[in-house]
N, C-alpha and C positions, 0 to 999 in steps of 0.2 A: 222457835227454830233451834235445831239441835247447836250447840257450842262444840267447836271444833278449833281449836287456836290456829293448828297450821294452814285452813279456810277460811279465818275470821276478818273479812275486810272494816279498818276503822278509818281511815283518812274519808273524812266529809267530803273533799272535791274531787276524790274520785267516785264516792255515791250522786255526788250533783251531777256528774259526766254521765253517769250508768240512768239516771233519769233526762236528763237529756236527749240521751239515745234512746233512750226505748219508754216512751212518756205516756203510754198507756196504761192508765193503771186500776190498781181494785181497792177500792174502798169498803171497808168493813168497818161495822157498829155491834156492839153490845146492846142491843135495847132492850125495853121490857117486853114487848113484845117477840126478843128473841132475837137470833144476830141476820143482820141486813149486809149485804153485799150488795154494790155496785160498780159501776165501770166507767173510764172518763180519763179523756188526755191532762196531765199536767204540766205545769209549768214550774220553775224551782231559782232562787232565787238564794245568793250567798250571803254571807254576811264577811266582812273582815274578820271578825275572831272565830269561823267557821262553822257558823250557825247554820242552818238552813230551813228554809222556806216556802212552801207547796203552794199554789194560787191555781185556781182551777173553780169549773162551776157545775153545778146541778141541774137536771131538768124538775121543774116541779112534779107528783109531790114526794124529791125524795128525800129534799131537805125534813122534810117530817116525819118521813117513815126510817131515817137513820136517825134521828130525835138531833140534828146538828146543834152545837155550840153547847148543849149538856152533858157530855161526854167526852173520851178521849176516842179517836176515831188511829184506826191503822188502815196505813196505804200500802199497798204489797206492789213494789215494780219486780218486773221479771224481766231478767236479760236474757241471753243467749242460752241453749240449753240444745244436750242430747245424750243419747244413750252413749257409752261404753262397755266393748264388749269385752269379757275375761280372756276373750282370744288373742286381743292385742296386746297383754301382759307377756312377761318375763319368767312371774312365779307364778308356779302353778301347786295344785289346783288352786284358782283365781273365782271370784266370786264379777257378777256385770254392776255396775253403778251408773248412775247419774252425773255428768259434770252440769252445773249448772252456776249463774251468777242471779246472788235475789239482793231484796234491800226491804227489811219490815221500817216503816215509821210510825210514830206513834205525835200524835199531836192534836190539841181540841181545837177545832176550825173556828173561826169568826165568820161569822155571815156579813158580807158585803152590804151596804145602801144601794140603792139602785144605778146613780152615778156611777160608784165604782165597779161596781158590777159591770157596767157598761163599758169600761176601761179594760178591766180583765178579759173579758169576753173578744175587746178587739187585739188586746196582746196575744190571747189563743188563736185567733185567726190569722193573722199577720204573720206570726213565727211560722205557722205550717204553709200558709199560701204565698211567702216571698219564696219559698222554691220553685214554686213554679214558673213557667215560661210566658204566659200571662195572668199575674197573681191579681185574683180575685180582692182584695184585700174591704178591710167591712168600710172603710170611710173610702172606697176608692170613689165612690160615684154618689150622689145623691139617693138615685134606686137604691141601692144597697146599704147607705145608711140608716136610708127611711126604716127599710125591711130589718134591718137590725135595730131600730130604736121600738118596731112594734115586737118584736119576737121576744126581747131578750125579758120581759114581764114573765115570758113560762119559765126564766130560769133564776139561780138564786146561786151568787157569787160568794168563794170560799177563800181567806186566807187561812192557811194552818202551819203554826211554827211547830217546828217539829223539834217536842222536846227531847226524845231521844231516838236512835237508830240501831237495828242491830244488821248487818248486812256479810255474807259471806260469799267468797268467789272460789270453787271448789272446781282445778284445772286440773286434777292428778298432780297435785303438789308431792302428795305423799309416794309416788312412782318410782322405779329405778330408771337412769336414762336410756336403759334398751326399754322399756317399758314405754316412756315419754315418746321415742321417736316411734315406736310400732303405733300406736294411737294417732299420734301425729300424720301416719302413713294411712292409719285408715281413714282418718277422716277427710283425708285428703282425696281419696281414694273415689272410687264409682258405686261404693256397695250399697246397700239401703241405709246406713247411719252416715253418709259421708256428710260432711258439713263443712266446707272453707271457712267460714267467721267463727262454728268452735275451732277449728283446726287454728287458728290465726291466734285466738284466745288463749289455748295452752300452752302456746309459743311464750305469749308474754306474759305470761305467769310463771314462768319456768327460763328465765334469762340464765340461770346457770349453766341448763343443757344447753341451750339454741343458741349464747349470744347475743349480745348488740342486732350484727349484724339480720339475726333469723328473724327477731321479732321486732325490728323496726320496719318491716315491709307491708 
């Protein structure tokens, strides 16, 4: 990913926050066979001195077609994202760009024992099905234990410390503020690129233009 300083996000607990929210993610391998991608909710996990921690699982077989635990594997989350149009700028002639928030990790997974496997599996489900209004949850019921003590054999549970991170939040940082609020206007706007949560995004990436007050809403 391109290095961009005035994009470059480094604070770990706001990359834990940015997987949090958007916990879907893609797993890539280098294999011999050639590079593997796949896809899979995560979970993340902090440490006190800012470390951070991926726990997520596989369906078989792809723990062996990403060769897991012999490699270092990248997990790409992608946050919020949308076009920008050169028409919403100040200077002109303006070229369109991407705003967008990502986060590369890099870290070689450990394959879980079955037990914990079966831990992780039900901390996956828990986290997404306590929102609901009657959460499903895996030990909620006998039924549903059962069915997750026979299922979860197709699958093969991952921790991965993730040794390092490289992650950027590119809100039009580099903008002038008639620039900031025309963008701000359109994305707020009805047109085909409108978007409320980027529009909310380059609020608070940009608290010099907007304030306290714009971007804590």
């Amino acid at each position: 990913m391109r290095h961009t300083p005035v994009f470059a996000l480094t604070d770990s607990a706001v990359v834990a926050q940015l997987i949090r929210d958007h916990p879907w993610a893609t797993l890539v391998s280098n294999t011999t066979e050639g590079l593997v991608a796949s896809h899979y909710p995560v979970l993340v996990e902090e440490g006190s001195d800012g470390s951070l921690t991926l726990l997520t699982h596989v369906g078989r077989p792809d723990e062996r077609l990403h060769e897991l635990g012999e490699h270092e594997l990248l997990v790409v989350i992608q946050g919020p994202h949308g076009y920008i149009s050169p028409g919403w700028y100040d200077e002109h002639p303006s070229v369109p760009t991407w705003n967008f928030v990502t986060a590369h990790l890099h870290g070689t997974p450990e394959l879980l024992d079955p037990a914990e496997n079966l831990r992780v599996l039900e901390r996956l489900v828990d986290h997404f099905e306590e929102r609901m209004p009657e959460p499903q949850l895996m030990r909620g019921t006998l039924e549903n234990s059962a069915y997750a003590d026979r299922i979860s054999a197709g699958t093969v549970g991952l921790r991965i410390p993730v040794e390092r991170f490289t992650a950027k939040l590119k809100m039009s940082q580099n903008r002038t503020e008639g620039s900031l609020r025309r963008i701000v206007a359109g994305l707020e706007g009805d047109g085909p690129y409108a978007s409320a949560e980027l529009a909310q995004h380059v609020r608070r990436a940009n608290p010099a233009v907007f304030g306290e007050m714009e971007t804590s809403g």
